[in-house]
C-alpha positions as CSV (number, residue, x, y, z in Angstrom):
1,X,9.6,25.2,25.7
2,X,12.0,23.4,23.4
3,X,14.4,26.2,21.6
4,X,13.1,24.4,17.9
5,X,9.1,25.6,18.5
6,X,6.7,27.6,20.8
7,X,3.5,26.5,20.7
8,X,1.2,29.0,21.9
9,X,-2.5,28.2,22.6
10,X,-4.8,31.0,22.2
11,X,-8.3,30.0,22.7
12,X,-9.9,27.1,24.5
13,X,-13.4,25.5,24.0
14,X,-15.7,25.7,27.2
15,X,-17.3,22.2,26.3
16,X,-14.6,20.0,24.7
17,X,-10.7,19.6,24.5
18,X,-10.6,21.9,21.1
19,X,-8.0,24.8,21.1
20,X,-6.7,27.3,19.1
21,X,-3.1,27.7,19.0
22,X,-0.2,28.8,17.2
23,X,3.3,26.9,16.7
24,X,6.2,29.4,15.9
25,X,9.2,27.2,14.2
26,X,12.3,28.3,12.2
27,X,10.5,28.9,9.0
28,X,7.6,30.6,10.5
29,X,4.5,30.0,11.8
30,X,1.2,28.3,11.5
31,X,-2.4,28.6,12.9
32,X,-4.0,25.3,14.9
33,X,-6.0,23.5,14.1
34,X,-4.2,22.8,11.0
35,X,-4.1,20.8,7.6
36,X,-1.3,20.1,6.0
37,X,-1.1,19.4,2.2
38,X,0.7,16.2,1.2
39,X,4.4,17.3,-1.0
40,X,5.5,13.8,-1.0
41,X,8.6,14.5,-2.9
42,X,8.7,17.9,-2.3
43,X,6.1,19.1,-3.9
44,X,2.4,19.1,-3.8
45,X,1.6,18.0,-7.0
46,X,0.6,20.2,-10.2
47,X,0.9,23.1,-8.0
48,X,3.4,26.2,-7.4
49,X,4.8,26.9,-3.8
50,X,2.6,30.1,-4.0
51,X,-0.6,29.1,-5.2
52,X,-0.4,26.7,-2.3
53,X,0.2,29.3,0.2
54,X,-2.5,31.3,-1.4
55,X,-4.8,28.6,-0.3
56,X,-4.1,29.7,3.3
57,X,-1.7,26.8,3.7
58,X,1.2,27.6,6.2
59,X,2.8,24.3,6.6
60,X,3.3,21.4,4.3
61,X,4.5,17.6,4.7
62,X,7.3,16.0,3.0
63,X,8.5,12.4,2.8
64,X,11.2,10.9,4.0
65,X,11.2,7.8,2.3
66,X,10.4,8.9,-0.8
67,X,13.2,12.1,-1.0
68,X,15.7,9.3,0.5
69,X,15.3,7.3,-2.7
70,X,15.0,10.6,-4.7
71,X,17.0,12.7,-5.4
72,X,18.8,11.5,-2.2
73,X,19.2,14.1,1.2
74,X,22.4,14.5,-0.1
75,X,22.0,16.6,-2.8
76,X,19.0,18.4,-0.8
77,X,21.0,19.0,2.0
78,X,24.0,20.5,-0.8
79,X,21.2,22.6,-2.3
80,X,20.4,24.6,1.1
81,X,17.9,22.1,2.4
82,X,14.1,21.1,1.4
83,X,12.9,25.0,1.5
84,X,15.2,26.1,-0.8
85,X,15.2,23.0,-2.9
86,X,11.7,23.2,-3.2
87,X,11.0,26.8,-3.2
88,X,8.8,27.3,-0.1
89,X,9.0,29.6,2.5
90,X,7.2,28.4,5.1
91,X,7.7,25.9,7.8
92,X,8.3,22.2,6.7
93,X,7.2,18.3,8.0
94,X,8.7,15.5,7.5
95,X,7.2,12.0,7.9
96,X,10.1,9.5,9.1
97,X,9.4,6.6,6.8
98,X,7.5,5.0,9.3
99,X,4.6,5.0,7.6
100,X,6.3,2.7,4.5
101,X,6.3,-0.3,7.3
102,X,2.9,-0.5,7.1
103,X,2.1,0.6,3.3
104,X,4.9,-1.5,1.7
105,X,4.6,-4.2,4.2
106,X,4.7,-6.6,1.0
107,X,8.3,-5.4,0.4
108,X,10.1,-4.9,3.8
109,X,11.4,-6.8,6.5
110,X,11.4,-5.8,10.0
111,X,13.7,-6.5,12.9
112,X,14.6,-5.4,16.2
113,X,17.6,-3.0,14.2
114,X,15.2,-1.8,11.7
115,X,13.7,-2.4,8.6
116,X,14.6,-3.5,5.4
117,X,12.4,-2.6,2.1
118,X,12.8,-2.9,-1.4
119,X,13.6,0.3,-3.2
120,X,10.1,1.1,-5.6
121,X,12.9,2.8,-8.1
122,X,15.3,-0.4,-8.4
123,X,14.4,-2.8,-6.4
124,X,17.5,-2.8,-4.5
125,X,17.2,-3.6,-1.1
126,X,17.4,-0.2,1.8
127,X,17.6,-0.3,5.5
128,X,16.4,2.3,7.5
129,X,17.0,2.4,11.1
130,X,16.0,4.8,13.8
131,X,19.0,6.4,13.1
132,X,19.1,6.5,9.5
133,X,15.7,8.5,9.6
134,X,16.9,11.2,11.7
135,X,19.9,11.4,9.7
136,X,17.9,11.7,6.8
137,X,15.8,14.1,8.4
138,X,18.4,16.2,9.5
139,X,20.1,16.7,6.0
140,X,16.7,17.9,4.6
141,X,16.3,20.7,7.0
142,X,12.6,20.2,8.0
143,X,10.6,22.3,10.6
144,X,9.5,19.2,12.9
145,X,10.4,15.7,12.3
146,X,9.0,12.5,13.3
147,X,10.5,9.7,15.0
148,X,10.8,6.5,13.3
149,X,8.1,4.2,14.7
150,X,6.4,0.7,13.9
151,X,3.1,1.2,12.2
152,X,1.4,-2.3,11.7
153,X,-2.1,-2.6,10.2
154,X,-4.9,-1.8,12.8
155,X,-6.8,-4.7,11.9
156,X,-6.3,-8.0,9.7
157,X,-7.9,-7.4,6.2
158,X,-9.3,-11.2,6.4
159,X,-11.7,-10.9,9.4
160,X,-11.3,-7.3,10.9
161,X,-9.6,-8.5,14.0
162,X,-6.4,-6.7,15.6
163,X,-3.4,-8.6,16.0
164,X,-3.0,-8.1,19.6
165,X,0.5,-10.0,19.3
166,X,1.6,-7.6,16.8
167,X,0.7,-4.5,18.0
168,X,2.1,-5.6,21.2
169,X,5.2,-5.6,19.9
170,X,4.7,-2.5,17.9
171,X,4.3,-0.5,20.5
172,X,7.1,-1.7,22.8
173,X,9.7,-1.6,19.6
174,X,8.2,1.9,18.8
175,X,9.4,3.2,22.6
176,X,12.5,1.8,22.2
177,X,13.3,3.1,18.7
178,X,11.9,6.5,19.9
179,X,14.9,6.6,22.7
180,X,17.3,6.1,19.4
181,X,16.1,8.5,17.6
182,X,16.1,11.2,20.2
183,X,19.9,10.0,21.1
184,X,20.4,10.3,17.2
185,X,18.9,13.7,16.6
186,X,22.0,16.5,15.7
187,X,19.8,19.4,15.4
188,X,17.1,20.0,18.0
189,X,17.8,23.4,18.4
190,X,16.5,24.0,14.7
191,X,14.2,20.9,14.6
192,X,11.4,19.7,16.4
193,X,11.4,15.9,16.9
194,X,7.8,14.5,17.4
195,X,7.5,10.7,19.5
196,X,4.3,8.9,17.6
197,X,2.1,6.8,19.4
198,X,1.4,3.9,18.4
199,X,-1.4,0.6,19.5
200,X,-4.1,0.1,17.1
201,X,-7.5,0.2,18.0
202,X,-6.8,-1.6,21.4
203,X,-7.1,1.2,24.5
204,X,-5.0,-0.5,26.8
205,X,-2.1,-0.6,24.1
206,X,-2.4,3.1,23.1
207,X,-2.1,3.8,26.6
208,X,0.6,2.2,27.3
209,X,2.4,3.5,24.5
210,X,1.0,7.1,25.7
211,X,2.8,6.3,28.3
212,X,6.5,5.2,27.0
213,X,6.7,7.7,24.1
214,X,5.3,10.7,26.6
215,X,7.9,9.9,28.9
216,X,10.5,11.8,26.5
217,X,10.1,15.3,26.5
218,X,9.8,15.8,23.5
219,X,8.0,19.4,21.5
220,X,5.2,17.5,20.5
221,X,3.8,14.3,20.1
222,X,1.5,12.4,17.2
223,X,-0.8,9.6,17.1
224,X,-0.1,7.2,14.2
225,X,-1.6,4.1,13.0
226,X,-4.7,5.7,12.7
227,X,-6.9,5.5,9.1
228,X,-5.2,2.4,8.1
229,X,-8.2,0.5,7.4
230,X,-10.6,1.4,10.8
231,X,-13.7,2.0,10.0
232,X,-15.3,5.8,11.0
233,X,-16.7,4.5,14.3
234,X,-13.6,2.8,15.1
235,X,-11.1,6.0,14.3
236,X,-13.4,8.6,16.0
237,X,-13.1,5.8,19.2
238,X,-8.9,5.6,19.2
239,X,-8.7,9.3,18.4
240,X,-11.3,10.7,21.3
241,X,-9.7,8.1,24.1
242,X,-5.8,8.8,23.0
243,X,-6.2,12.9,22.5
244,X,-6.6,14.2,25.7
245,X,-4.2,11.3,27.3
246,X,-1.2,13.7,25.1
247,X,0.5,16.6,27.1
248,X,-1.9,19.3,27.1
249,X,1.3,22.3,26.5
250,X,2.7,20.8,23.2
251,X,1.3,20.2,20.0
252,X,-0.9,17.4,19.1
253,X,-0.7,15.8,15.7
254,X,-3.1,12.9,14.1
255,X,-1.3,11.3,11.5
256,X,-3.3,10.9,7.7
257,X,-6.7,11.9,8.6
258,X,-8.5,12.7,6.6
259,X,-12.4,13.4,6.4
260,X,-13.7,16.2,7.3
261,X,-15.9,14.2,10.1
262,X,-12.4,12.9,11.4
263,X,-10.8,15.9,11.5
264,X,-13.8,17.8,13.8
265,X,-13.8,14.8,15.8
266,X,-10.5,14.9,17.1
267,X,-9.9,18.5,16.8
268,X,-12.8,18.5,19.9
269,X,-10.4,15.6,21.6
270,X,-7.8,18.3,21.6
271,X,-5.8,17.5,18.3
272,X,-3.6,20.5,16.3
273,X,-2.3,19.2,13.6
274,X,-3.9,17.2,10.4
275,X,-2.4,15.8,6.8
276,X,-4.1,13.9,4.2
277,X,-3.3,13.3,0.4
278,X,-7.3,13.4,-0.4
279,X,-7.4,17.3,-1.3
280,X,-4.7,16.3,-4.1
281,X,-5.1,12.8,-4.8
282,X,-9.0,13.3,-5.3
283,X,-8.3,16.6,-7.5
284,X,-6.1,14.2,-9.6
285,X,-9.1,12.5,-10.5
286,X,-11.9,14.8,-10.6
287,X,-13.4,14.3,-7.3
288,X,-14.2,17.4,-5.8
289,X,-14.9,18.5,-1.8
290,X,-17.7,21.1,-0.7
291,X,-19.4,21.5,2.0
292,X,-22.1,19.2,1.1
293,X,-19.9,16.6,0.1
294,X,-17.7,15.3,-3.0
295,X,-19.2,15.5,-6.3
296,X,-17.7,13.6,-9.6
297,X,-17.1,16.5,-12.0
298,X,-16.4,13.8,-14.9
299,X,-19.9,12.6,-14.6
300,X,-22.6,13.5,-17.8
301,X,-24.4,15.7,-15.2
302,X,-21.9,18.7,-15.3
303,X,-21.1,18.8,-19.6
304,X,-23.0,21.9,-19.5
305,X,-23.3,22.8,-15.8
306,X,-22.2,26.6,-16.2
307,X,-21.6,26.9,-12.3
308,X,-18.3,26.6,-10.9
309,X,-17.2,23.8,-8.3
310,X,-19.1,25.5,-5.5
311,X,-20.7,28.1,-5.4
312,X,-19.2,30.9,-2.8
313,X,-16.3,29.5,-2.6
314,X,-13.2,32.1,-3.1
315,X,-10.6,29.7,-4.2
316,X,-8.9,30.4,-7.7
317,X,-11.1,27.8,-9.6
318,X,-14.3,29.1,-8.6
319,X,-14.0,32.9,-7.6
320,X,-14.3,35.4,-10.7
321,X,-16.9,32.5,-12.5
322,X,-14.1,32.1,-15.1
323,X,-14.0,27.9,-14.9
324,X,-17.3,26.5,-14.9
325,X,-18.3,22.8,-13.8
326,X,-18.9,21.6,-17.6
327,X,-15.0,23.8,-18.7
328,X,-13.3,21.4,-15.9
329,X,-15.1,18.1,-17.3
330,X,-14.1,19.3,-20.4
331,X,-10.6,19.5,-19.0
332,X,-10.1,15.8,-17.3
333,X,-12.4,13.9,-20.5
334,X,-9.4,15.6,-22.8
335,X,-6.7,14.6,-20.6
336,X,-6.0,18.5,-20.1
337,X,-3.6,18.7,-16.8
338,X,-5.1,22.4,-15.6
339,X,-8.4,19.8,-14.6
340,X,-6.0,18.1,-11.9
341,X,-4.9,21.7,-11.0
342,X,-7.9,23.3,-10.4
343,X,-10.0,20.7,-8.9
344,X,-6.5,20.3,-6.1
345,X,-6.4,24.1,-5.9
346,X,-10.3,23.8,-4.7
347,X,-9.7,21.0,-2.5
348,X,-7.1,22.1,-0.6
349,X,-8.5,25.7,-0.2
350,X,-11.7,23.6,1.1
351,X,-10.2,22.2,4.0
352,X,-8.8,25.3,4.8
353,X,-11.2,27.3,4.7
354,X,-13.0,24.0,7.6
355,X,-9.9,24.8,9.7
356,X,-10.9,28.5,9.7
357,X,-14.4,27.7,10.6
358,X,-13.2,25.2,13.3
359,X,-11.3,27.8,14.7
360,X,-13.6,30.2,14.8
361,X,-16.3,27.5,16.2
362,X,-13.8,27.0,19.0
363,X,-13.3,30.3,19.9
364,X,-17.2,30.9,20.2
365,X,-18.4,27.5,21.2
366,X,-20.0,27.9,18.0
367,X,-20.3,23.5,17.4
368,X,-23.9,24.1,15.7
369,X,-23.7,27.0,13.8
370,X,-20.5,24.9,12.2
371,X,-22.3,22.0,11.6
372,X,-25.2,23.9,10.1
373,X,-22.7,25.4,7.4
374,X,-20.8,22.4,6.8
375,X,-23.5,19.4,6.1
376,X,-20.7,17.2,5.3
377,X,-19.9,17.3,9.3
378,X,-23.1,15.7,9.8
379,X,-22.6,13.0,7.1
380,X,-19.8,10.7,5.8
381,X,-17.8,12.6,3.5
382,X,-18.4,10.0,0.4
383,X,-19.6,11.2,-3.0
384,X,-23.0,13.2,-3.2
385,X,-23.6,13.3,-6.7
């Protein structure tokens, strides 16, 4: 195994491709399946390095693009990197920037080199290549990072359809920028570079890029452009055909899903690794998870609900009874930031405490007992109430 990180798997489930594993990197180590919290710019917002970790976090994400722009890797990598910058312990992902192809697609330009964008600071224009990315990467000092790939939009917004032509080329230019980057990379013996795979929701394209990203060796791998405007049906599809085509000895990683549904899914098609900005985007704006699904807490209904979020749940909002349903409304109608903070604190300790019951499911082939606890599993994942 690669001298950045061991993965270990621990468990395997008798009827599907699900494992439990763990992955030991130079910051320490995490438990698989796992979710990742969303620090875009080094840090996930509202919240201190250890009340995240208290959620049972072990590993967060960070963003390349974004840290690039501001405060510059630089200054990061003159401060002692992004876990001392940022004041967490723990091991450390960094997205590549890929991802900003797709999302700022209305700002870039793309071309066999690289891409151009528009800054979203000052408007002045940045390039980032294959080789930039790493570059970047390797100043801020992150556990694993990703290679910089070519994430168009699965399907066309006007009539559903893939652009066959497009992700064609996606694919092909995301092998051949994945050779660069691994030619680029200046620390593998501290950092873990992960190839992304890449082909929308045509089969034949995510296996061929299966195929040209897999032929690196590489510590693990991901599959990207995923959740980028699929529908359920259609993600649950890419994710169960393109899981178990990934070496079986190296981490597996699904790029920004996502719903708890989508994360069961392809944690039985043998995925490890999960990040999504719902837990804290959501909290930002009241929305809370349970196990039942998400419920509005700025709605009428709660102004003198004297419960907490959900009942036996042991996060820091709701264990102890001190912050009841109608004290958080209270919080986000007056504009009070601890609303933001406790409903995130909540929702990230929710999907942790999914990954400990999917582990645990997986150990004991317990599928229907999970689903049983979890009613969410069995439904979409939208608002309940």
């Amino acid at each position: 195994m690669h001298h950045s990180l061991r993965f270990e798997i621990l468990n395997r489930c008798a009827t599907t491709h699900a494992r439990c594993g763990r992955v030991t990197t130079p910051n320490g180590s995490f438990d698989t399946p796992a979710f990742m919290p969303v620090g875009t710019r080094a840090s996930v917002k509202g919240l201190l390095p250890h009340e995240v970790a208290a959620t049972g976090s072990q590993i967060i994400l960070n963003n390349t693009y974004h840290l690039m722009l501001r405060p510059g890797e630089e200054l990061i990598r003159r401060m002692g990197g992004v876990h001392r910058f940022m004041g967490w312990h723990g091991p450390i992902l960094t997205d590549s920037g890929g991802y900003q192809v797709f999302s700022l697609s209305h700002i870039n330009r793309i071309d066999e080199d690289g891409v151009t964008f528009r800054s979203i600071i000052d408007g002045s224009p940045v390039r980032l290549t294959p080789e930039r990315s790493i570059q970047v990467q390797n100043a801020l000092g992150s556990d694993i990072i990703m290679a910089f790939d070519d994430c168009p939009p699965g399907t066309d917004p006007a009539d559903g359809i893939s652009d066959t032509v497009r992700l064609s080329a996606a694919v092909d230019r995301t092998g051949r920028w994945l050779d660069r980057c691994a030619a680029a990379h200046e620390r593998s013996r501290e950092q873990a570079l992960f190839g992304i795979v890449q082909g929308g929701t045509d089969l034949a394209l995510r296996s061929r890029s299966v195929e040209q990203v897999c032929s690196i060796d590489l510590p693990g791998y991901a599959i990207g452009g995923v959740a980028v405007g699929e529908g359920q049906e259609e993600i649950a599809r890419i994710v169960t055909y393109t899981g178990p085509l990934l070496p079986a000895d190296r981490p597996r990683y699904l790029m920004g899903v996502g719903y708890e549904r989508d994360i069961l899914t392809a944690v039985r098609a043998g995925v490890d690794m999960f990040d999504c900005v719902l837990p804290t985007r959501n909290g930002r704006n009241g929305n809370a998870f349970t196990r039942s699904g998400q419920i509005r807490l700025r709605n009428a209904q709660y102004s003198e609900d004297q419960g907490p979020i959900e009942a036996g749940c042991d996060c820091r909002a709701c264990a102890g009874g001190e912050f009841s349903r109608a004290y958080i409304r209270h919080l986000f109608i007056s504009k009070e930031m601890l609303g933001p903070i406790l409903v995130s604190l909540h929702n990230i300790r929710h999907f942790q405490r999914l990954m400990l019951d999917i582990r645990t499911a997986i150990a004991e082939d317990g599928w229907l007992q999970l689903v049983e606890d979890w009613p969410v599993l069995a439904g979409d994942g939208s608002i309940s109430a």
